[in-house]
Structures are given as C-alpha cells and as structure tokens.
N, C-alpha and C positions, 0 to 999 in steps of 0.2 A: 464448459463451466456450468456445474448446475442452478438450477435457477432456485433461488430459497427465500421461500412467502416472507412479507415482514421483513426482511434484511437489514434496511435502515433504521429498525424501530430497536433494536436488540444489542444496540449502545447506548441505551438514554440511560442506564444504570450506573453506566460512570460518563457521565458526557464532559463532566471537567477534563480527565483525566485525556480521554479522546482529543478533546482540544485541542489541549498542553503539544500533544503528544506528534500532532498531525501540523500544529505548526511549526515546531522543530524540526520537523523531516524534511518541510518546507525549505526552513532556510537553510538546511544543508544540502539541499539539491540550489537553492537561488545563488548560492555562492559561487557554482559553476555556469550558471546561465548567461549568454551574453546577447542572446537574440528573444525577445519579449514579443517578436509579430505573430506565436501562436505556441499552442500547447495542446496537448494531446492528455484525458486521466481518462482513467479504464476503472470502473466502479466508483458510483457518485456517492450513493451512500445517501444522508440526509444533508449535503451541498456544503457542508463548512468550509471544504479547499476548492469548490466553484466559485464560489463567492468573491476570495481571494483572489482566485485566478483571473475572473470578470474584470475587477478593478485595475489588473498589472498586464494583461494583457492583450493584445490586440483582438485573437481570436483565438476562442474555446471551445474544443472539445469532446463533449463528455459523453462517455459510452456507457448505457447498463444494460442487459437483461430483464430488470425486471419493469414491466410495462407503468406499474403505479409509480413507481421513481422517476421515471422520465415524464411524465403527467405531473405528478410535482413538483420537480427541477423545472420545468417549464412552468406552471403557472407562480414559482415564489421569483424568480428572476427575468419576468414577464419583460420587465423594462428595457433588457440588455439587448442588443440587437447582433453582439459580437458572440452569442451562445451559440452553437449548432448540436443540437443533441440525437443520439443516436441510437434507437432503442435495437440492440446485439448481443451477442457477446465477445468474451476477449478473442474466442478463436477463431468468429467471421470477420475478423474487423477486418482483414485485404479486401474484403468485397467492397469497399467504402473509398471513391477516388479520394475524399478529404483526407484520409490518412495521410495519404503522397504529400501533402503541402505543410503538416504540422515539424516546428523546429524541437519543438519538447515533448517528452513523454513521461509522465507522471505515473507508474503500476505502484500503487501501495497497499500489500494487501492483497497481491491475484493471483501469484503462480502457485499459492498452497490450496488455490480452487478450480483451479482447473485440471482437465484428466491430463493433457500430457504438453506441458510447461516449456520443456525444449521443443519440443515441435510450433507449439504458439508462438515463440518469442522468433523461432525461425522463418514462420508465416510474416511477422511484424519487420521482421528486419530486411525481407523480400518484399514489401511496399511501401515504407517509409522513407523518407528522406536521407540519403548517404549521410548528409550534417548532424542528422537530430542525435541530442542529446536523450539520454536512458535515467529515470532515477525508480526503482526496484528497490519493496519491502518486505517482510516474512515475518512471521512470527520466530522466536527462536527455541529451539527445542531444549537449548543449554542455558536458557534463563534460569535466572536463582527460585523462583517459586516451582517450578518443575522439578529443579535438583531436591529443592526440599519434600516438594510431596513421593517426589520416591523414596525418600528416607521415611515419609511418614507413613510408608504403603498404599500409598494413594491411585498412584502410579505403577505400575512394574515397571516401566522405564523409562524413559525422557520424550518419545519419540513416538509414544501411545498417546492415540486421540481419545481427549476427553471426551465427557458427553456434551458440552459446552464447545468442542470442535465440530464435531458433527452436528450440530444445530444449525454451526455457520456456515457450512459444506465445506471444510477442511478435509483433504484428501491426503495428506501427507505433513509433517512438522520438518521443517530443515535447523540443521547447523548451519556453520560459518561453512564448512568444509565441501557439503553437499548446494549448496546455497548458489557457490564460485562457480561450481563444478557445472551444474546446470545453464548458467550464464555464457561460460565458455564452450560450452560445447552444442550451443543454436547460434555461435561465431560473434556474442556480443565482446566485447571489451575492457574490462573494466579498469575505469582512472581512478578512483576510491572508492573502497568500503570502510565499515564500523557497526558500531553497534548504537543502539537508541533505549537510552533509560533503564536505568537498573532497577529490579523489578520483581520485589522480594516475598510481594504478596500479591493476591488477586485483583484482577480491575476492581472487582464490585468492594472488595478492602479496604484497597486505596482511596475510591473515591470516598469512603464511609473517615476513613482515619487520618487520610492527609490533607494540609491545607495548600492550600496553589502553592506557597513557597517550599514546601516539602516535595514537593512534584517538580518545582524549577531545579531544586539543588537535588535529587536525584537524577535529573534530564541532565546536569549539567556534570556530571563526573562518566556519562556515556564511554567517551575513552579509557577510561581507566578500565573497567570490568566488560571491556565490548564486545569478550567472545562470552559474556555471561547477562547478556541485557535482554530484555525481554524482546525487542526487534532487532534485526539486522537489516542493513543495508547495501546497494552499491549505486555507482553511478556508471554508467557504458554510454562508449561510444560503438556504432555500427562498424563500422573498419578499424 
C-alpha cells in the first residue's frame, strides 16, 4: 500500500458527505454482527468509524501506514484503553499476533490501494480468525458521475484514474464484476453485496449543493441503482 502524505486531511471538503456515507456502511456491515468483543479496520483516516467502534466494542484495532495518523488517533482517543493501534500496513498486517483474536474486520476503502489485493486478503484470511466476519468497500467505476463524465469527455472511460485518484493512491477503479471476482478468488465468501449511495456528482458538489437530507434519501434508494452507486460493497466470511 503506498503510503500518501496528508491522507486524512483530503476529505475535509466534503466531510458531511463522508460521514453520511461511512455511517451507513456501518450499519450495513452491524446488521450482520453478532460478536462485539472486537474488530479489526485497516485505514483510520481522521478516526470518525474509531470513535464508533471505541464505544460498541470491546477491543479495536486500528491499522495505518501513515505515522502522523496513528500519533493522532492515539492522542484524540487518549482516554480509551480498548484502542490498540498499529502503525503497518494492510499487507504486513500477519506480522501482528492481534490479528489472530479480532471477530470483525472492517476494509473500507483499501483494496483500490494496494498493489496486489488477492494476495493481501489471502495474507489476512491465513491469520485471522476462521469466525471473523469481512465487510469490504471500493470506489465504483460504474457510478453515475463517471458514466457522465465519459459522456462529457472527461474521462475516456469509466475505469481511468483521475487526477483526484492518484492523489489518493488508487491503483485500479473496480466494478461489481471485477470487485466479486477478486474476493473470491484469495478464498473469501461472500454473504452479501450492493451498492452504497447513488452518486450523480462530485464529493466536493455534493457537499457544496446538498443538504444532509438530500444525502439521507440518495443513501437510502442504494438498492435500487446498486450496480450504479458511487461504492460497492460486500460482506465474507473466511470459509
């Protein structure tokens, strides 16, 4: 995974939207959870879903790369004593016996950054827990503002990285198709997928032009246009 300066600071332009966005993945992963004595997320980010996690779980966590983030993550959640923070990345993380003990694993956001994604998730699924529970996110390459900027030339085609990709160290954009395909084949499982938030213009748009309730009731028709949502999702089990 490369490691990319700033990282956490390069969402504050739509930081609603991010929110919105990050708690809904949430509950669609918490509705399959049945054991809360620990959880496992790979990329903290500026801590919105550690926070969360702190509160509902027994023991977290949290894995990054970048040395200022986990310097931060540790001194804003100073108080918590259920933290364990891990400064790696996603494809040393077997070096880490705490892996072996976590029941959940949270990736939202990491297999379009790292160089070879089946072989990570195969590393992960050869020191984790046979129980734990998987919930995995991506950017969608078949979102509605991609389809349109290739209409607008923007793009040459759905599947070219922007410049705003490569800032974020995206190495590749997935479909539903390509998405599956990689999940299954480093032997994960998967119990459901979908899609996450229809998603017809830019973060920086959205959060410029919509109000939280424009952002709830586009989150909230996800089903319906889910091979066309700005994220995709799924949920795996190890066997």
């Amino acid at each position: 995974m490369t490691y990319i300066k700033n990282y956490k600071d390069m969402h504050t332009n739509w930081s609603n939207l991010h929110d919105a966005v990050r708690m809904y993945e949430y509950g669609l992963f918490k509705k399959s959870i049945n054991d809360y004595s620990s959880i496992l997320e790979v990329g903290i980010g500026e801590g919105f879903l550690t926070g969360i996690f702190l509160n509902e779980f027994k023991k977290v966590v949290s894995v990054d790369n970048d040395k200022s983030v986990v310097s931060y993550i540790g001194q804003k959640f100073k108080k918590y004593s259920n933290l364990h923070l891990i400064d790696d990345s996603f494809e040393n993380i077997g070096n880490h016996s705490i892996v072996k003990e976590v029941k959940n694993i949270f990736l939202g956001h990491v297999m379009e950054h790292v160089y070879d994604p089946v072989l990570s998730l195969k590393v992960l699924k050869r020191h984790c827990d046979k129980d734990a529970l998987i919930y995995l996110s991506v950017p969608n390459a078949l979102s509605l503002h991609r389809l349109a900027a290739v209409q607008m030339g923007l793009l040459k085609t759905c599947y070219d990285l922007t410049e705003q990709d490569q800032k974020l160290g995206h190495k590749r954009q997935y479909d539903m198709t390509r998405f599956k395909s990689d999940l299954v084949s480093s032997g994960l499982s998967i119990v459901e997928s979908g899609g996450i938030f229809v998603k017809p213009l830019s973060n920086s748009q959205i959060e410029k032009y919509y109000s939280r309730d424009m952002i709830k009731a586009f989150l909230s028709i996800s089903n319906i246009l889910k091979e066309n949502c700005g994220e995709i999702y799924a949920i795996c089990t190890i066997s």
